[in-house]
C-alpha positions as CSV (number, residue, x, y, z in Angstrom):
1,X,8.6,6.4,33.0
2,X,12.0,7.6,31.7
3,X,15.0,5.9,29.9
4,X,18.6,7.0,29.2
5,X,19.4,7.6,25.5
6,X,22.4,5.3,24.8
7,X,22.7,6.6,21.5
8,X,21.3,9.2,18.7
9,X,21.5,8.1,14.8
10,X,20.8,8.9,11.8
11,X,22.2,7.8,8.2
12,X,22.1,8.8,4.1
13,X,20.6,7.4,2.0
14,X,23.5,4.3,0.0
15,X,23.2,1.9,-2.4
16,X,21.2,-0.8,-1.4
17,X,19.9,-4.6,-3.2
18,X,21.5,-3.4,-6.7
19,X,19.0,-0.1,-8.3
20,X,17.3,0.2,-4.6
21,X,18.8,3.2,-1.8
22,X,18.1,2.9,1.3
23,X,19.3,4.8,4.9
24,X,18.4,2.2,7.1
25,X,21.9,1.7,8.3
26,X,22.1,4.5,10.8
27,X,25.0,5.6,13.0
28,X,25.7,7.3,16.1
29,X,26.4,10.6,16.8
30,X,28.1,12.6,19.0
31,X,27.1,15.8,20.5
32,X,23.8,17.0,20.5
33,X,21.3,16.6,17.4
34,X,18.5,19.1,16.3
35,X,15.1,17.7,16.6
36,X,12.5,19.3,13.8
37,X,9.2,18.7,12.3
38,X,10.6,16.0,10.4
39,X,12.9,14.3,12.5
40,X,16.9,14.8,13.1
41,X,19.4,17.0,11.0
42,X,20.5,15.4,9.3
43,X,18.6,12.4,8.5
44,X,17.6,10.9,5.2
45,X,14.8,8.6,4.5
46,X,15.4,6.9,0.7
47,X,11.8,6.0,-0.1
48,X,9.8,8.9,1.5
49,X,6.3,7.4,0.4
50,X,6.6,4.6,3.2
51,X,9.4,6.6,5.5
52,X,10.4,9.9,6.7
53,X,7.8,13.0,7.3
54,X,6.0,14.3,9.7
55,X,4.0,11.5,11.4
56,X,7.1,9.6,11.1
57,X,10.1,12.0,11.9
58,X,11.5,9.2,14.2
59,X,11.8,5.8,14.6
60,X,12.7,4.0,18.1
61,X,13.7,-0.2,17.9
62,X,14.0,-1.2,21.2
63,X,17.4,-2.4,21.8
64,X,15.8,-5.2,24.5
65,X,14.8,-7.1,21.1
66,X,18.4,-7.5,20.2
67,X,19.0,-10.3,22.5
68,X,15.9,-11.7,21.2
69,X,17.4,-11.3,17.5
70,X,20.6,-13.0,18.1
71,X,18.4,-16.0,19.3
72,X,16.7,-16.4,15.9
73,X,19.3,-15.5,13.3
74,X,22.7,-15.7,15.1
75,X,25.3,-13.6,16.4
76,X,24.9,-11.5,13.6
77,X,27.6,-8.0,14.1
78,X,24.7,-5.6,12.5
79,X,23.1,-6.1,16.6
80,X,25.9,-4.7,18.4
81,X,25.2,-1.6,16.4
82,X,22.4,0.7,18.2
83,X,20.7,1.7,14.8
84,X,20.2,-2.0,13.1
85,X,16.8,-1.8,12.5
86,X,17.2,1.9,11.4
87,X,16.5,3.2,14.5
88,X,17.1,6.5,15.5
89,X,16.8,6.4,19.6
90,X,18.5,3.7,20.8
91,X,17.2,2.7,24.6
92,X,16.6,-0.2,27.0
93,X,13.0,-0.9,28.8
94,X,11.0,0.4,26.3
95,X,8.9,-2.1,24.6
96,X,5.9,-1.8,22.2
97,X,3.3,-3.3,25.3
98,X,4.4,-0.6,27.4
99,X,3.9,2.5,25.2
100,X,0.9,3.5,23.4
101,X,-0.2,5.9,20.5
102,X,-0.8,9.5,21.6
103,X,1.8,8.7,24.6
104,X,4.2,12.2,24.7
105,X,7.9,12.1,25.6
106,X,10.2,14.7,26.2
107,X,13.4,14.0,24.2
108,X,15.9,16.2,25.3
109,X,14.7,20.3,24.9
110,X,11.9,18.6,22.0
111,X,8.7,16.7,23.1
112,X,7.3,14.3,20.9
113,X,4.1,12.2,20.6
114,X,3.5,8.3,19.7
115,X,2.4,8.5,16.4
116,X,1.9,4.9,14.6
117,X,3.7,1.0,15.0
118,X,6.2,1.0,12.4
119,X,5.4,-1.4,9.4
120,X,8.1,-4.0,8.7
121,X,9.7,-4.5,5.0
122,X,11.8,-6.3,2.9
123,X,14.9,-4.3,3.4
124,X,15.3,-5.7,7.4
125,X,15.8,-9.3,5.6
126,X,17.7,-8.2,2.8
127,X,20.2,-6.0,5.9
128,X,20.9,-9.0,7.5
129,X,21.1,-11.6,5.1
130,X,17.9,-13.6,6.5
131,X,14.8,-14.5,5.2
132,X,11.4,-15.3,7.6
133,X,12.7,-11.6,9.9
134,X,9.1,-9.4,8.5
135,X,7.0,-12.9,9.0
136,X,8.4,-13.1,12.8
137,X,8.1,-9.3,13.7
138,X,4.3,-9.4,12.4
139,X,4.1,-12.8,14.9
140,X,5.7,-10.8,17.8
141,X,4.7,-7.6,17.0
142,X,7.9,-6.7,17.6
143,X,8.1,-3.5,15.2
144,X,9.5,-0.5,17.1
145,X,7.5,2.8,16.4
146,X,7.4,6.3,15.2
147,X,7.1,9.8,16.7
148,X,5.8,12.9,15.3
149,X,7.5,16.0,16.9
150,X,5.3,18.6,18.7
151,X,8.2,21.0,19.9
152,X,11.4,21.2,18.4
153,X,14.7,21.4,20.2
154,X,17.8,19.4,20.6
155,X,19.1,15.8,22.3
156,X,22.5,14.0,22.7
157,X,22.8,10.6,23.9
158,X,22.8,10.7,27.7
159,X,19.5,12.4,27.5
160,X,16.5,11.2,28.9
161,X,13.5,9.9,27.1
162,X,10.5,11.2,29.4
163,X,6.7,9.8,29.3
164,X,4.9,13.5,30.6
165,X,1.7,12.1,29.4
166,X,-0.4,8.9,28.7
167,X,-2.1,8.8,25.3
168,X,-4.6,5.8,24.1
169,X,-4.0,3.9,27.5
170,X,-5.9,0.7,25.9
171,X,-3.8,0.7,22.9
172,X,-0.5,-0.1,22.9
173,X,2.0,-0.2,19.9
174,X,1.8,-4.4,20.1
175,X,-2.1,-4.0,20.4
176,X,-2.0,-1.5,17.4
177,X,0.2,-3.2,15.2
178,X,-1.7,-6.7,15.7
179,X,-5.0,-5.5,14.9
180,X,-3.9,-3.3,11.7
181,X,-0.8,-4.6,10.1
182,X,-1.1,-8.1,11.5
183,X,-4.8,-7.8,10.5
184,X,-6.6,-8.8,13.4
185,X,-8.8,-6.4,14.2
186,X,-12.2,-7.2,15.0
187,X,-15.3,-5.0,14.1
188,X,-15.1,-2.5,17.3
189,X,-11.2,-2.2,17.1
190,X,-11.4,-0.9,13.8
191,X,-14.2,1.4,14.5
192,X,-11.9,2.8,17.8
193,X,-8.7,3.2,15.5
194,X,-10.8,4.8,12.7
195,X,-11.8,7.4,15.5
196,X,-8.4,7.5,17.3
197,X,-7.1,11.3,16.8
198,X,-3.7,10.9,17.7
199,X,-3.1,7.5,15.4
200,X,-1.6,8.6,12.4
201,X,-4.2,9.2,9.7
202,X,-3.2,7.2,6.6
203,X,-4.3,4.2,9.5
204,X,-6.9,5.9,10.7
205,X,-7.8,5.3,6.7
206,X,-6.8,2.0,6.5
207,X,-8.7,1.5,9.5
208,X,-12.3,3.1,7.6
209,X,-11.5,1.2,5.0
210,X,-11.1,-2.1,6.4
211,X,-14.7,-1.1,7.9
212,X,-16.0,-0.9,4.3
């Protein structure tokens, strides 16, 4: 499975809700972009407890979940921009049922592995100016994910983003985020997750410790 890269972005971190920062707003950019441990240079992450780092170096929002967007809130203009959500690879047929943790990609010169669902916050509502957003992606499970980067190198938009290998093929990132952030899991989920190598391991915790 492979998808064109219609756009690479990344953002600083601005003002944001008064006292808060945040780099969610990310832009394209032209010409090609290094791709290391910790994601794109540049890129900045304002809060880099929950963002940012290596198990989350890159974030990908599929842009099919646009259409879907302008549906509940409105022809908002933030959706015509490929980096709404904060995303840093913007692509089309790419969804969270069709990839799974551990899947790699080759991005450009870099490959880079499905590391975790990404967990929605406040700052998607307070970005488009509507409430109820973080309730509905938990519903969907429409969350976009994150990559860690196994081999640096470099990617422009017009790339391609290549699955070379299937990870957990009974996990996708909808399956993943249901269980764990939408708190669903039952028993034996939690016990796979907690023993799931390539799932990022601050899950894999919350995973053990959901198992008490």
């Amino acid at each position: 499975m492979k998808v064109e890269l219609e756009a690479i972005c990344t953002g600083t971190a601005r003002p944001f809700n008064g006292v808060e920062t945040s780099a969610i707003a990310k832009r394209p950019r032209e010409g090609l972009v290094q791709v290391l441990d910790e994601g794109l240079a540049p890129d900045e992450q304002a809060d880099r407890r929950v963002h940012g780092g290596p198990e989350m170096a890159l974030h990908l929002y599929p842009l099919d979940h646009h259409a879907f967007w302008r549906e509940q809130i409105g022809d908002s203009d933030l959706l015509d921009e490929p980096g709404a959500f904060g995303s840093n690879l913007a692509v089309r047929g790419l969804t969270e049922s069709e990839v799974h943790i551990g899947d790699r990609f080759r991005l450009g010169s870099a490959l880079v592995e499905v590391s975790q669902p990404r967990q929605p916050c406040w700052k998607i509502e307070h970005r488009f100016g509507h409430k109820g957003m973080v309730a509905t992606i938990i519903q969907t499970a429409r969350a976009g994910w994150y990559y860690r980067v196994l081999e640096t190198g470099e990617v422009q938009a017009g790339d391609m983003l290549e699955r070379v290998e299937v990870g957990e093929q009974d996990w996708s990132i909808a399956r993943t985020f249901t269980a764990l952030i939408a708190g669903k899991a039952t028993r034996d989920e939690l016990e796979a997750l907690a023993a799931m190598e390539r799932l990022t391991p601050r899950l894999r915790d919350k995973a053990r410790a959901k198992l008490g």
